[in-house]
C-alpha positions in Angstrom: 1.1 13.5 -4.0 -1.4 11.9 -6.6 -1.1 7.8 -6.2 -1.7 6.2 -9.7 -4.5 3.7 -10.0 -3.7 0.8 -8.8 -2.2 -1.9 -10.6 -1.1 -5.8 -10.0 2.6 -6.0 -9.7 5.0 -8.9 -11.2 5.1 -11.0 -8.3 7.0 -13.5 -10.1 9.8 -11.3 -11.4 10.0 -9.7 -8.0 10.5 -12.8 -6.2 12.7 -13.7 -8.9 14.7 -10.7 -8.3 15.3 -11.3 -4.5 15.6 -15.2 -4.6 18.5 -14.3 -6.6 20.5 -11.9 -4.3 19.9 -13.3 -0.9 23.4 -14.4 -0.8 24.2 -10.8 -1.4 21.3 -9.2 0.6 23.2 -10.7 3.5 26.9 -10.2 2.8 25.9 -6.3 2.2 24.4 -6.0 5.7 27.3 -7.6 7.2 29.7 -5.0 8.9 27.4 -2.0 7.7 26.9 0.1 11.4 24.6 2.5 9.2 22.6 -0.4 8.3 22.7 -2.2 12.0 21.7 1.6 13.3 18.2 2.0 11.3 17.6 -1.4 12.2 17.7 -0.9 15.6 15.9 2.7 15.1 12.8 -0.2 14.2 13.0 -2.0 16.5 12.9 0.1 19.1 9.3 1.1 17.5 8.1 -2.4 17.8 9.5 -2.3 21.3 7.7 0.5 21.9 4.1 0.0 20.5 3.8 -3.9 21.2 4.5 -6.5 24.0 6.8 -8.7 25.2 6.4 -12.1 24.2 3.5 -11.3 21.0 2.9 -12.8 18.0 3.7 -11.4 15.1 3.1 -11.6 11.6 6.2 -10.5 9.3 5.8 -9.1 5.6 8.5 -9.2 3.0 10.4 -10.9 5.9 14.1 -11.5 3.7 16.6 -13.7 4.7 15.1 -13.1 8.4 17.4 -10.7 9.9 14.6 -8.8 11.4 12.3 -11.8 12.6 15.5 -13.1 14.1 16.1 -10.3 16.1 12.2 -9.6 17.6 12.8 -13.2 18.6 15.4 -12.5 20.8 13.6 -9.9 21.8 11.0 -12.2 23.1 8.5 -12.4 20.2 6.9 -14.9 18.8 7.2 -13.9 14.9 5.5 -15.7 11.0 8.3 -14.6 8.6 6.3 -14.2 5.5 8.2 -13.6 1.9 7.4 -14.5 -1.9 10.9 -15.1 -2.9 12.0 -18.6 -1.7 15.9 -17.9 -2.0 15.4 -15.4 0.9 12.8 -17.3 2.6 14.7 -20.3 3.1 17.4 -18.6 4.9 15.5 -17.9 7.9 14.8 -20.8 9.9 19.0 -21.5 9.7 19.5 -17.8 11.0 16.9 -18.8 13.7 18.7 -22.4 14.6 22.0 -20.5 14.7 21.1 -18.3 16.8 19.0 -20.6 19.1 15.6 -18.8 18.4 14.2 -21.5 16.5 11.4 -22.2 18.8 10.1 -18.6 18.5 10.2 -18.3 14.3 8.4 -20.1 11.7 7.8 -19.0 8.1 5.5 -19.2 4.8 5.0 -18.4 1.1 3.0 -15.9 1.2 2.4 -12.2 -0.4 1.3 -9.2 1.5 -1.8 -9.0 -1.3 -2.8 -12.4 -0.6 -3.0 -12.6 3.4 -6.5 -14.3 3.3 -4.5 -17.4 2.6 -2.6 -16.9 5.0 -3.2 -19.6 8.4 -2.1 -18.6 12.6 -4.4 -15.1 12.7 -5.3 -13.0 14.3 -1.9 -11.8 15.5 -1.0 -9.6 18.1 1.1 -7.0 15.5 1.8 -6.9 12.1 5.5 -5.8 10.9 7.1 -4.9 7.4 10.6 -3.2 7.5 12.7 -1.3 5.1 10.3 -1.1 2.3 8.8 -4.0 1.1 5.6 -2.6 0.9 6.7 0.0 -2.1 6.8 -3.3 -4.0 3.2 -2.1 -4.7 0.8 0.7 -5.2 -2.0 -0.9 -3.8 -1.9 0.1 0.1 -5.6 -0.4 0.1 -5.3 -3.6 -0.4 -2.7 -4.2 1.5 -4.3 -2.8 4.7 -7.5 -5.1 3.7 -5.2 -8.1 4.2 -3.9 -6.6 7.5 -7.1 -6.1 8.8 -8.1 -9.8 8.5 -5.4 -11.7 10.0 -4.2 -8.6 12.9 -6.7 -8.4 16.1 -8.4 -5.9 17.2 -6.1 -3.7 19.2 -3.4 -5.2 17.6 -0.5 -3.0 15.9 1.0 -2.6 12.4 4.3 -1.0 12.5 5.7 -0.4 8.6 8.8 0.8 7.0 8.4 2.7 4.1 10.2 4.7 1.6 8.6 8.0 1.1 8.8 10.5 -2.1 10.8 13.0 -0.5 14.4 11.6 0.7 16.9 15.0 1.2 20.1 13.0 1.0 19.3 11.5 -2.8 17.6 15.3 -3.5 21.3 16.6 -2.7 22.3 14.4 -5.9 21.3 17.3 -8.2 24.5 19.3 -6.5 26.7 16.1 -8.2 24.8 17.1 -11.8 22.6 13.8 -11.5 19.1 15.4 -11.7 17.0 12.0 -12.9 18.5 10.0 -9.8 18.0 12.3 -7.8 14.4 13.3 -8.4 13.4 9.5 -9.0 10.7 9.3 -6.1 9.2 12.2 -7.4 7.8 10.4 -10.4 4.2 9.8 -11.1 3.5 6.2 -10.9 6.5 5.2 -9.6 10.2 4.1 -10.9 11.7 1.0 -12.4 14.4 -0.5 -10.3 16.6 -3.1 -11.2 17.9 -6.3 -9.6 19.8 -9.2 -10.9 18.8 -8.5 -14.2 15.6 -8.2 -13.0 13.2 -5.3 -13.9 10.0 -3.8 -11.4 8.7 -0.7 -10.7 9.0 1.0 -6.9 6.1 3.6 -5.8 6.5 5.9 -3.2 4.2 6.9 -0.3 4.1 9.9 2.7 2.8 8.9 5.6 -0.7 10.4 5.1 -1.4 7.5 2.0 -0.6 5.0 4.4 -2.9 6.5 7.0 -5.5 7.2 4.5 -5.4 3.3 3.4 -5.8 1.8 6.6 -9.0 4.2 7.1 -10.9 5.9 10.3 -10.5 2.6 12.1 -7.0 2.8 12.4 -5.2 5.4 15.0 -2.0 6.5 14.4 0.2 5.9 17.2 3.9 7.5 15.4 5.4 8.7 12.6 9.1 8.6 12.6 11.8 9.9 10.0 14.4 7.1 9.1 17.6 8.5 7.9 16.5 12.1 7.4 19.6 13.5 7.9 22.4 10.6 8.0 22.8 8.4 4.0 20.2 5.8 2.9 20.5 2.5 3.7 22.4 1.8 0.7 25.4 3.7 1.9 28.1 1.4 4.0 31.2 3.8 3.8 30.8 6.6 5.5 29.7 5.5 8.8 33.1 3.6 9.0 35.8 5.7 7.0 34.6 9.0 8.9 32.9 8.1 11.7 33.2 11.6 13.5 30.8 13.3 10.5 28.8 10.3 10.6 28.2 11.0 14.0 27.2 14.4 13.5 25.0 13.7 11.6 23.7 11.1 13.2 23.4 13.5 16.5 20.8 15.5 13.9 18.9 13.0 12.4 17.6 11.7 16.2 16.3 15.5 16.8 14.7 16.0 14.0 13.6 12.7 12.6 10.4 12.6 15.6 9.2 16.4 14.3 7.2 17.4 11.2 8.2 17.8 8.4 11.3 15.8 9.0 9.3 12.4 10.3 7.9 12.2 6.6 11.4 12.6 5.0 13.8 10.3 4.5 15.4 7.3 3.3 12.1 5.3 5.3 9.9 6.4 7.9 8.3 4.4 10.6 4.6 4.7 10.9 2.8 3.2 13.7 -1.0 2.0 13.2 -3.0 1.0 15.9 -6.6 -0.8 15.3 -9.3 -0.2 17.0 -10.6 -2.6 19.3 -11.8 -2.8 23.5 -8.4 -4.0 24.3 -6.6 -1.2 22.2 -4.9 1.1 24.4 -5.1 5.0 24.6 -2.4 7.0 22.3 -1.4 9.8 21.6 -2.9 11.1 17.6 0.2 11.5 15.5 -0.7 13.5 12.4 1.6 12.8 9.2 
């Protein structure tokens, strides 16, 4: 798909948006075994791809949900955010759970990482797409590039333009929601009373951004089969069909053309460098 030039998003409005539904952001991922289940999809990714005990630098790092957890996991993580009323949750997650030692955070967006102090780091991490706040992955990955080491990892969440659960909509008469990430230069979303536009990217933009000195390591579907993350009911009113579906979505999710569907996918970006090690080439 045909990416529109690139244009500077509303960072203000954005941040704006989220500051004011962190309370929410939170409450909604509370008792929501979908949601806990794609998180955990991730993070077995990072798992995978980087070491115990590295540092690494978060983007679009919310109320700290995710930075908390690759700290109990052993990781040494940056939370990184632009909207304070999420950022300023994290450090009381982290003290609650006794992780405080392992998580620090800053103001900072993912288009202005040269500001950004503690590089290089070991991995860079962006979940459940933060990134589609902008349609400027070049830049982006010219940010990455400067604070993550050689050898060193991104692993990124991001929504793509093809996601067969909201495509089903049309079967339920609702055409325009359902064919929303299909739409050249993106769609407007709104939060809080807040207005901003989403873009949408396959796995080969992403690639293609980061450039020839970038491997990738995986590509990985994320809810190809099972609801989008937005969806907290069925996984606990009918558990058995959420299963099944469930039991799909790990089979196919790994396997083209199903790793570039869904509600996210994983992709896995490994810089070159003499410490990097050998993978296999994952084509998106």
């Amino acid at each position: 798909m045909k990416q529109a030039a690139p244009s500077e998003p509303d960072l203000a409005t954005i941040a704006d948006a989220f500051s004011r539904t962190a309370e929410h952001y939170d409450s909604f991922a509370d008792d929501h075994p979908h949601l806990t289940r794609m998180r955990e999809q991730v993070y077995a990714h990072v798992v995978r791809h980087v070491p115990a005990g590295a540092s690494i630098l978060e983007l679009n790092a919310g109320t700290g949900t995710d930075a908390v957890a690759l700290a109990r996991r052993g990781y040494r993580v940056h939370a990184t955010d632009i909207a304070a009323g999420m950022l300023e949750r994290v450090l009381p997650k982290a003290m609650a759970l006794g992780v405080s030692d392992r998580v620090s955070v800053a103001s900072c967006s993912f288009l202005e990482l040269d500001s950004l102090s503690g590089a290089p780091y070991d991995a860079v991490f962006s979940d459940l797409g933060g990134l589609n706040c902008t349609n400027d992955l070049p830049r982006v990955a010219r940010g990455i590039d400067r604070v993550l080491r050689p050898g060193g990892v991104a692993v990124l969440v991001v929504m793509p333009p093809v996601c067969l659960w909201e495509l089903a909509l049309v079967l339920l008469g609702r055409p325009r929601e359902a064919t929303r990430r299909l739409r050249r230069g993106g769609t407007r979303a709104h939060l809080e009373g807040r207005w901003f536009t989403i873009h949408y990217f396959t796995p080969a933009a992403v690639r293609d951004a980061f450039g020839a000195h970038y491997r990738c390591e995986d590509v990985h579907g994320l809810s190809v089969i099972t609801p989008t993350g937005e969806s907290k009911n069925l996984a606990k009113r009918h558990p058995r069909i959420y299963g099944a579906l469930a039991w799909f979505d790990d089979r196919l999710a790994p396997h083209a053309p199903f790793n570039r569907w869904g509600d996210f996918f994983v992709i896995v970006l490994r810089r070159d460098g003499t410490d990097a090690t050998q993978g296999p080439d994952v084509t998106p």
